[in-house]
MITORVEX-645389 format. One line per 3 residues: number of its first residue (from 1); for each residue y, x, z of N, C-alpha, C. Coordinates in steps of 0.05 Angstrom, whole numbers. Layout:
<sites>
NUM = Y X Z Y X Z Y X Z; ... $
</sites>
This chain:
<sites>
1 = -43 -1314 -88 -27 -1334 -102 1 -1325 -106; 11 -1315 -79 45 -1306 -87 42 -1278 -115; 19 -1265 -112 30 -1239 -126 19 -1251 -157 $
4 = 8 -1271 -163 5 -1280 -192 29 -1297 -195; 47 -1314 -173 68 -1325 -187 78 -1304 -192; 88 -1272 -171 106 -1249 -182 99 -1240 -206 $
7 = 73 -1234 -208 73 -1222 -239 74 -1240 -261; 77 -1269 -255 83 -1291 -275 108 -1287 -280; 124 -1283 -266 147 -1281 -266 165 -1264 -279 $
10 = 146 -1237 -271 159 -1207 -280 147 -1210 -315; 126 -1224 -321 122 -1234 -340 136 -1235 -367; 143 -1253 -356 167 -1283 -368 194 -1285 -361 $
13 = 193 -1251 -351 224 -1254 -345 242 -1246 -360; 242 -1237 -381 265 -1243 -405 260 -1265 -411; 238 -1286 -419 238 -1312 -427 258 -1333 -405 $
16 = 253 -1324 -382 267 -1336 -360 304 -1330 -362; 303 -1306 -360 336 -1302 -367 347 -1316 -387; 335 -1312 -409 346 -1327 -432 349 -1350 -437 $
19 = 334 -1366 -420 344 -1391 -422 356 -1404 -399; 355 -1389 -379 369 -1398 -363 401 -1386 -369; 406 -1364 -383 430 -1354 -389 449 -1379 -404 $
22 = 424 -1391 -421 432 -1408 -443 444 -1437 -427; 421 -1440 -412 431 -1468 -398 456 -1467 -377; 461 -1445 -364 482 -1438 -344 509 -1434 -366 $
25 = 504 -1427 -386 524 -1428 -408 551 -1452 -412; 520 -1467 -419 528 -1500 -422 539 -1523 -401; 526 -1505 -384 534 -1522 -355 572 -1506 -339 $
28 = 571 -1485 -357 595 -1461 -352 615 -1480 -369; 611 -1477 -396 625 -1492 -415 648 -1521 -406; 625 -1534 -394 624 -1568 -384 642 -1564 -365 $
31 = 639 -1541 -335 647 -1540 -324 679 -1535 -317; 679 -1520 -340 709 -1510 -344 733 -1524 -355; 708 -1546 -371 729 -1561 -384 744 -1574 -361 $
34 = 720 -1594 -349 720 -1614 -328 748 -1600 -312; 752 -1576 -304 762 -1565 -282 793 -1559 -293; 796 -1548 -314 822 -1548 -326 835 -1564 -334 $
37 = 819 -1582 -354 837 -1611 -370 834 -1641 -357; 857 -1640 -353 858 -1671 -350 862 -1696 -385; 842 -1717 -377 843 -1743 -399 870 -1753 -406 $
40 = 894 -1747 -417 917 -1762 -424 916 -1778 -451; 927 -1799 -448 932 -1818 -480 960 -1810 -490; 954 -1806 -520 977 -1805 -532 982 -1826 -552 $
43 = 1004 -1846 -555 1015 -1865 -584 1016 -1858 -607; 998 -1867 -628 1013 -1849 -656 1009 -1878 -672; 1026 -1891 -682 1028 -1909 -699 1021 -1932 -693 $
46 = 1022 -1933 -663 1018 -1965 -652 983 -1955 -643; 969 -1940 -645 945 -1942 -634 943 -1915 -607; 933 -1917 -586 926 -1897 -563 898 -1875 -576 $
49 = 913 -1852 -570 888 -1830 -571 884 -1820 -545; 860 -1811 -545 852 -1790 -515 846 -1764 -525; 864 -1751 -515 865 -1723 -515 863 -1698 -489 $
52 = 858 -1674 -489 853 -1665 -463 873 -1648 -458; 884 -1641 -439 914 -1630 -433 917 -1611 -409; 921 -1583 -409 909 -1566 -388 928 -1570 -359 $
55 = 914 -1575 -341 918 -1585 -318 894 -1585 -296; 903 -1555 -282 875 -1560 -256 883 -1571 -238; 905 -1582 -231 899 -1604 -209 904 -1623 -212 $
58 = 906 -1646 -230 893 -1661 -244 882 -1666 -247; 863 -1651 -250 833 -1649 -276 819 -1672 -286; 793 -1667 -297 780 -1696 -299 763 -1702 -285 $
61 = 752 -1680 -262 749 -1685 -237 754 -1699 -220; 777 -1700 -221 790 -1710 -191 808 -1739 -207; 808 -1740 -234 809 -1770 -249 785 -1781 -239 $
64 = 755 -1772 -246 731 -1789 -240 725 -1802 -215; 742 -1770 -188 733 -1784 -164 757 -1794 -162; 777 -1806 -170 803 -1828 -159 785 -1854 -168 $
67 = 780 -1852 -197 765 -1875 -210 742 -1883 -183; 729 -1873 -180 702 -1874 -153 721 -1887 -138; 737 -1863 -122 751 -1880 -97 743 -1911 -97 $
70 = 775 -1913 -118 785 -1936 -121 755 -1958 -121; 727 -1955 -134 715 -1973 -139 696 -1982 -108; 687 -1958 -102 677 -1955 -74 684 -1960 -44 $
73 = 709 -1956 -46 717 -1957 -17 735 -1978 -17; 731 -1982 10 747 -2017 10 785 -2010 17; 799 -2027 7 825 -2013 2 842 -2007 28 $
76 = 837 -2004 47 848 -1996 75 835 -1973 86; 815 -1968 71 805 -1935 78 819 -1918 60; 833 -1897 86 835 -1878 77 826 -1849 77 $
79 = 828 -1834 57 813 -1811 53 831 -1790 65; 818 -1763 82 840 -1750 92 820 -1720 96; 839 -1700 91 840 -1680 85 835 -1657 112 $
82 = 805 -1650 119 806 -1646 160 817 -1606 145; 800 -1595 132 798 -1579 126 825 -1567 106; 837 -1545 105 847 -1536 75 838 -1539 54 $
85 = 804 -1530 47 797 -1520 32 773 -1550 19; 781 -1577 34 770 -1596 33 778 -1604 3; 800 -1621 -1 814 -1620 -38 794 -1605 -59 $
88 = 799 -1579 -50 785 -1559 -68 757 -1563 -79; 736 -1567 -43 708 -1572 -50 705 -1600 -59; 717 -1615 -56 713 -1654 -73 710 -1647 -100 $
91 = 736 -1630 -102 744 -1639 -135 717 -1623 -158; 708 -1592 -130 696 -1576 -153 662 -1593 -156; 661 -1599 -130 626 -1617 -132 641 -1642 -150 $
94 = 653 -1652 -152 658 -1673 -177 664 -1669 -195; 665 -1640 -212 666 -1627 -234 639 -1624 -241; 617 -1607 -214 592 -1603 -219 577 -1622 -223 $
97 = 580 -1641 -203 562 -1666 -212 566 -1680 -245; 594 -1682 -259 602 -1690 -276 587 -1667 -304; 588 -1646 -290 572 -1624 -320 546 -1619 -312 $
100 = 535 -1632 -291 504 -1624 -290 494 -1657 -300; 512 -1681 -312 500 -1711 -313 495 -1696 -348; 522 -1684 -359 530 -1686 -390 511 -1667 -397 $
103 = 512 -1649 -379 494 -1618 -394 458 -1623 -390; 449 -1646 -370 429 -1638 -356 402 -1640 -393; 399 -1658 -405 386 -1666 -431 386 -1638 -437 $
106 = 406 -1625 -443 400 -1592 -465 386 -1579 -435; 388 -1572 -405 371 -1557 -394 342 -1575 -390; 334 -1601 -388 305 -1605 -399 299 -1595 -422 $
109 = 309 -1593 -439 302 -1582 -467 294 -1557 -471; 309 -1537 -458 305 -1508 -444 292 -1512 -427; 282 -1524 -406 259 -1522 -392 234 -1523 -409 $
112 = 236 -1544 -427 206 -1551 -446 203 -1535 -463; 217 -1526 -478 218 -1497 -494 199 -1473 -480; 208 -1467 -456 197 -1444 -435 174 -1455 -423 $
115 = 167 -1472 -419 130 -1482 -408 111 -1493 -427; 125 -1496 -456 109 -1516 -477 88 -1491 -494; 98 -1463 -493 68 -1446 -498 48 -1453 -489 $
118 = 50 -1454 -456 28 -1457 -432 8 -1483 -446; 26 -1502 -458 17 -1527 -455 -3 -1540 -473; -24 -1550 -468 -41 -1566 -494 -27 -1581 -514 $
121 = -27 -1596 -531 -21 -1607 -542 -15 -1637 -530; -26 -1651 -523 -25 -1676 -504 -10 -1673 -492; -6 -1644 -476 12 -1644 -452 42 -1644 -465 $
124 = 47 -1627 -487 64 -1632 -501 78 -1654 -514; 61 -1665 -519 69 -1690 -533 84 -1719 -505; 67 -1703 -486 68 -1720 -461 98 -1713 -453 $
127 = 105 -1694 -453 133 -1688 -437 149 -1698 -454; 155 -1691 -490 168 -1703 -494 171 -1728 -497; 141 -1744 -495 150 -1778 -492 169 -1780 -476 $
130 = 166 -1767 -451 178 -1783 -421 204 -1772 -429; 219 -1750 -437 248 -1745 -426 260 -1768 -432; 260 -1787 -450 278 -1792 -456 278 -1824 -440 $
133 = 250 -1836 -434 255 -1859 -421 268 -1847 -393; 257 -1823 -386 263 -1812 -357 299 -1803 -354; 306 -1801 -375 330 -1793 -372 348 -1822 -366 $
136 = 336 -1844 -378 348 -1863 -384 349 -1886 -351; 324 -1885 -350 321 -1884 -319 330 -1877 -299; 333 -1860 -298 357 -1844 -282 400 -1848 -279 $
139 = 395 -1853 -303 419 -1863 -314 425 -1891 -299; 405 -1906 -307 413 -1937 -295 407 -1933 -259; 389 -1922 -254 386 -1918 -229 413 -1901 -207 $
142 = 428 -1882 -219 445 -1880 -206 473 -1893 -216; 473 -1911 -242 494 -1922 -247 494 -1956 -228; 463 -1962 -217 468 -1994 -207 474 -1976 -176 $
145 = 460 -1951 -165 468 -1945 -138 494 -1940 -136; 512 -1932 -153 545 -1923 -155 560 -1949 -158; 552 -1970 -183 570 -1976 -184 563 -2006 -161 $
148 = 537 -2021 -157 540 -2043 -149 529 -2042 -116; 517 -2021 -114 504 -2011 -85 525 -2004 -63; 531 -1979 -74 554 -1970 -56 575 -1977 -39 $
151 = 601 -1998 -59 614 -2012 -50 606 -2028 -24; 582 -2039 -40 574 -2053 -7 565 -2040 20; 547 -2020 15 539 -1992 37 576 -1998 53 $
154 = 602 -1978 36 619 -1973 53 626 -2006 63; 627 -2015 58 639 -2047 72 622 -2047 97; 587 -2043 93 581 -2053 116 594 -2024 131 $
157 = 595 -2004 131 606 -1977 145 624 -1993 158; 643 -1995 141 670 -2003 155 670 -2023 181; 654 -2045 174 649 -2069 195 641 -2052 219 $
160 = 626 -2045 223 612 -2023 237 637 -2007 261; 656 -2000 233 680 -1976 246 695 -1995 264; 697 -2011 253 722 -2040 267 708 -2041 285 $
163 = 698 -2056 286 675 -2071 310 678 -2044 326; 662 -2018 332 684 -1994 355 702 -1984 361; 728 -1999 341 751 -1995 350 761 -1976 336 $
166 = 749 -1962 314 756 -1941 298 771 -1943 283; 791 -1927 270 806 -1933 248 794 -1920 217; 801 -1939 196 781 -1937 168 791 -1908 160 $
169 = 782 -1894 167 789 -1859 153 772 -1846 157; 776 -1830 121 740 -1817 118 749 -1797 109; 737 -1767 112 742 -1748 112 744 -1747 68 $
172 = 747 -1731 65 736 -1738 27 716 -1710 23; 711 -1689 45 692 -1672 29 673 -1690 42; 661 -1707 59 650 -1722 77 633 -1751 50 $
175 = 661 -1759 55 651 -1775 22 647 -1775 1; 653 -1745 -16 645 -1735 -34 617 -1732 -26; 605 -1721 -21 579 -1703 -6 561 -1721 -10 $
178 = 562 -1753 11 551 -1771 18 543 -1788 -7; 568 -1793 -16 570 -1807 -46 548 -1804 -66; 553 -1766 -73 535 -1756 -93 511 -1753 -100 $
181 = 501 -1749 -66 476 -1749 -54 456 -1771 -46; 474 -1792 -53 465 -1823 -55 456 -1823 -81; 484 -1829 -102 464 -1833 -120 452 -1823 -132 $
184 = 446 -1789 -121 422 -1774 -144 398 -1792 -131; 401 -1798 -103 371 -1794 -93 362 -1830 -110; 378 -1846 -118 376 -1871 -131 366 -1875 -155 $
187 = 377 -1845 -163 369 -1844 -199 335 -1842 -196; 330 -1815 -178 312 -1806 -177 292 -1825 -168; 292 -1851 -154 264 -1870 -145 270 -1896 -171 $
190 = 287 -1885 -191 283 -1899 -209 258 -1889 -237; 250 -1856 -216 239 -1851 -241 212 -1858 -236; 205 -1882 -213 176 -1888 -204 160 -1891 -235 $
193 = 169 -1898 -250 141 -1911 -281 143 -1889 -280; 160 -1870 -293 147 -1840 -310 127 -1822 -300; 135 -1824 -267 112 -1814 -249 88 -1825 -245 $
196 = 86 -1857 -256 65 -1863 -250 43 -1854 -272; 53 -1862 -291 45 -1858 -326 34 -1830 -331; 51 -1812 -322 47 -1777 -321 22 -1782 -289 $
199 = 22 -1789 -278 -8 -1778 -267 -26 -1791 -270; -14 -1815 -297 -50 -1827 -303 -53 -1812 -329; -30 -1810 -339 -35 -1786 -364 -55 -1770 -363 $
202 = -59 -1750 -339 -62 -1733 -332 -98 -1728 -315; -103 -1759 -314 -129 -1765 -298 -117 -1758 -261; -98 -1752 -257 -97 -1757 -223 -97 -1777 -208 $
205 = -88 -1801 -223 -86 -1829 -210 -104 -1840 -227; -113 -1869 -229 -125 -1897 -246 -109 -1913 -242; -106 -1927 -264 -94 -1955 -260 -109 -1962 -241 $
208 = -130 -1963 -234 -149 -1980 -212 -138 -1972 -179; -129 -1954 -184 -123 -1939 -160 -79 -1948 -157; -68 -1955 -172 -54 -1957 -172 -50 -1985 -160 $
211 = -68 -2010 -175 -73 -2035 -179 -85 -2040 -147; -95 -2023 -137 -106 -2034 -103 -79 -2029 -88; -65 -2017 -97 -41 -2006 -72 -17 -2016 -70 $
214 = -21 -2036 -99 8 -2050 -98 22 -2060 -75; 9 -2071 -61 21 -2086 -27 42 -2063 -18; 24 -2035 -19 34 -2018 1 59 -2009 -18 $
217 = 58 -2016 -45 80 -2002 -65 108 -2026 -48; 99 -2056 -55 123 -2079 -38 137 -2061 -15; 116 -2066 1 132 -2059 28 148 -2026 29 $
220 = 134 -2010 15 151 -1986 21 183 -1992 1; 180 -2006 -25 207 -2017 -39 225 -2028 -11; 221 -2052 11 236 -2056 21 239 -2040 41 $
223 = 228 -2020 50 227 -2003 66 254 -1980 55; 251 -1983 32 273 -1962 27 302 -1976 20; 293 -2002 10 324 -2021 11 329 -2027 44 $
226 = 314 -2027 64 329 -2025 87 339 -1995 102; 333 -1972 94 342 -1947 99 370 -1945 75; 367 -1951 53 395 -1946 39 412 -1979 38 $
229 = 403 -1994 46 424 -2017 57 418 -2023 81; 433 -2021 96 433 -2033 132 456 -2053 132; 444 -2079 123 457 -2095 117 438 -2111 138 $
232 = 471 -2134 149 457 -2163 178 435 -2174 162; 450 -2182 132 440 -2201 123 411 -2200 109; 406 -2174 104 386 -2165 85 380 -2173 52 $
235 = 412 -2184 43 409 -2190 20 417 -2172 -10; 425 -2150 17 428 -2123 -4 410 -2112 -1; 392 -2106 20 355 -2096 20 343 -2109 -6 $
238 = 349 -2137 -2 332 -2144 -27 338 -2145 -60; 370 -2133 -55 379 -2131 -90 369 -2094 -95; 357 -2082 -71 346 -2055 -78 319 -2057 -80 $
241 = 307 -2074 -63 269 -2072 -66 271 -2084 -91; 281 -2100 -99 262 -2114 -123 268 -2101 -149; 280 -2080 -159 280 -2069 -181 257 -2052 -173 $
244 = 253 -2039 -148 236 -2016 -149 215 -2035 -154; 215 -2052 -139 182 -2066 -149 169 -2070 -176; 195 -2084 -184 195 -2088 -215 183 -2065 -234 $
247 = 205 -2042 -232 191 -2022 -236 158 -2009 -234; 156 -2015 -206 124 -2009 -197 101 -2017 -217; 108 -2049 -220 100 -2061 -237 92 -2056 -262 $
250 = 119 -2044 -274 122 -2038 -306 109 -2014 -308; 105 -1998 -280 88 -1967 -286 55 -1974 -287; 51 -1999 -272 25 -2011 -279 14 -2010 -299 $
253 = 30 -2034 -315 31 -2043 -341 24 -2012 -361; 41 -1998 -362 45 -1978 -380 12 -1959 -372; 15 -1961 -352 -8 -1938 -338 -36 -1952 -349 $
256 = -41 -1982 -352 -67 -1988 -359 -65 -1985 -388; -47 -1990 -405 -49 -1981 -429 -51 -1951 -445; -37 -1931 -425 -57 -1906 -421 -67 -1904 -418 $
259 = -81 -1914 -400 -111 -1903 -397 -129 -1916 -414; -125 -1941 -422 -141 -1949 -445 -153 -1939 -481; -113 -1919 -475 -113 -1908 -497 -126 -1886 -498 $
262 = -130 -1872 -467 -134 -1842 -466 -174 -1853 -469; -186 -1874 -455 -215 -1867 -463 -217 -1878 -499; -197 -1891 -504 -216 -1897 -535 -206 -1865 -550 $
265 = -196 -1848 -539 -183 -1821 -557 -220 -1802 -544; -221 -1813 -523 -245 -1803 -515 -273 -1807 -527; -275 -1838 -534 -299 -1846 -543 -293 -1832 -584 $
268 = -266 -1835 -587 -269 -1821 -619 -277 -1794 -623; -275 -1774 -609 -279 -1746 -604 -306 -1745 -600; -317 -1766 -576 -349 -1762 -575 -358 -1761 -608 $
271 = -345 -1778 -616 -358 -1786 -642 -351 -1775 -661 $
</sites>
């Protein structure tokens, strides 16, 4: 098995360079901007423009994570600097994160380009259905964990800190880190339908098989709103289970109408 992925590899490895040259490009591009220019408004005739203005410490980095700060953390925490080189790593993972959200669409695109030879036709048609609900998904999934989740996570933190006598101060490569890594992992259990849909696509799951397990789909939703909210009240557990469920649901929905579609594509071909 390893020496067919190597020679897959050694293969496809100009196909590989090249598009990964291409996507590291774009993500170079993004990155640079992010890291040099800062967002300034300028007046011209009574109306505000936004223009970009070279400034690395500034940047629009370290504009996005003040914007964060400010929305996230409750206003008596403060952020503090344990390291030298702490400043540095916040601002550059909030550059990266910021050119891997804008750039990520053109590297699925370059990914599907480079596996869509391999692919049947179905399968093709199948990936590009999903990018785009999957991208979108993702989007709202780490925009409700950032903007309406979080806030509350650090509050209960803080109660927490008081209550041991601690004082509200958080490192910032600490909450950078924590932050980012939250809401990818948010976006990402938002992409439950696409996954469901893609392995009934695919004949690995049934709706029927999906449709018996629902119970166990509930409880693992609040299972994970009580690991990412540790809340007394449990009323932020339940503003996280019930989208996933919702979701669960909607991958149901979608999944029996695949498969409905996939045997009548079956019974026309017999015929």
């Amino acid at each position: 098995m390893e020496n067919e992925i190597f020679n897959y590899l050694v293969k496809y490895s100009d196909e590989i360079r090249y598009r990964l040259i291409r996507s590291l490009t774009v993500f170079g591009i993004f990155f640079a901007i992010f890291l040099m220019f800062q967002i300034r408004y300028i007046s011209l005739f009574n109306y505000r423009f936004l223009f970009i203005y070279p400034d690395p410490f500034h940047n629009i980095g370290a504009q996005f994570l003040f914007i964060i700060k400010d929305h996230v953390l409750p206003e008596d925490t403060k952020l503090l600097v344990i390291k030298p080189t702490d400043g540095v790593m916040a601002d550059f993972y909030s550059c990266m994160s910021l050119s891997l959200i804008i750039s990520m669409p053109y590297i699925a695109y370059q990914l599907m380009q480079f596996v869509s030879p391999a692919l049947k036709n179905s399968e093709r048609e199948l990936i590009k259905s999903i990018i785009i609900p999957a991208s979108l998904l993702f989007a709202a999934g780490a925009f409700m964990g950032l903007y309406f989740v979080a806030p509350e996570i650090f509050i209960i933190f803080q109660d927490f800190n008081v209550g041991l006598g601690a004082s509200t101060t958080l490192s910032i490569s600490s909450f950078v880190s924590f932050l980012f890594i939250y809401v990818i992992a948010f976006g990402l259990s938002f992409e439950l339908p696409v996954i469901m849909v893609g392995l009934t696509r695919f004949g690995i799951v049934t709706y029927e098989q999906w449709a018996a397990n629902w119970r166990y789909a509930v409880i693992g939703a609040f299972i994970f709103g009580m690991i990412f909210s540790p809340g007394v009240t449990g009323f932020t557990m339940i503003i996280l289970a019930v989208p996933i469920i919702a979701l669960y649901f909607a991958g149901l929905y979608i999944s029996k109408r695949v498969e409905k579609k996939e045997k009548l594509i079956s019974i026309t071909n017999d015929y």
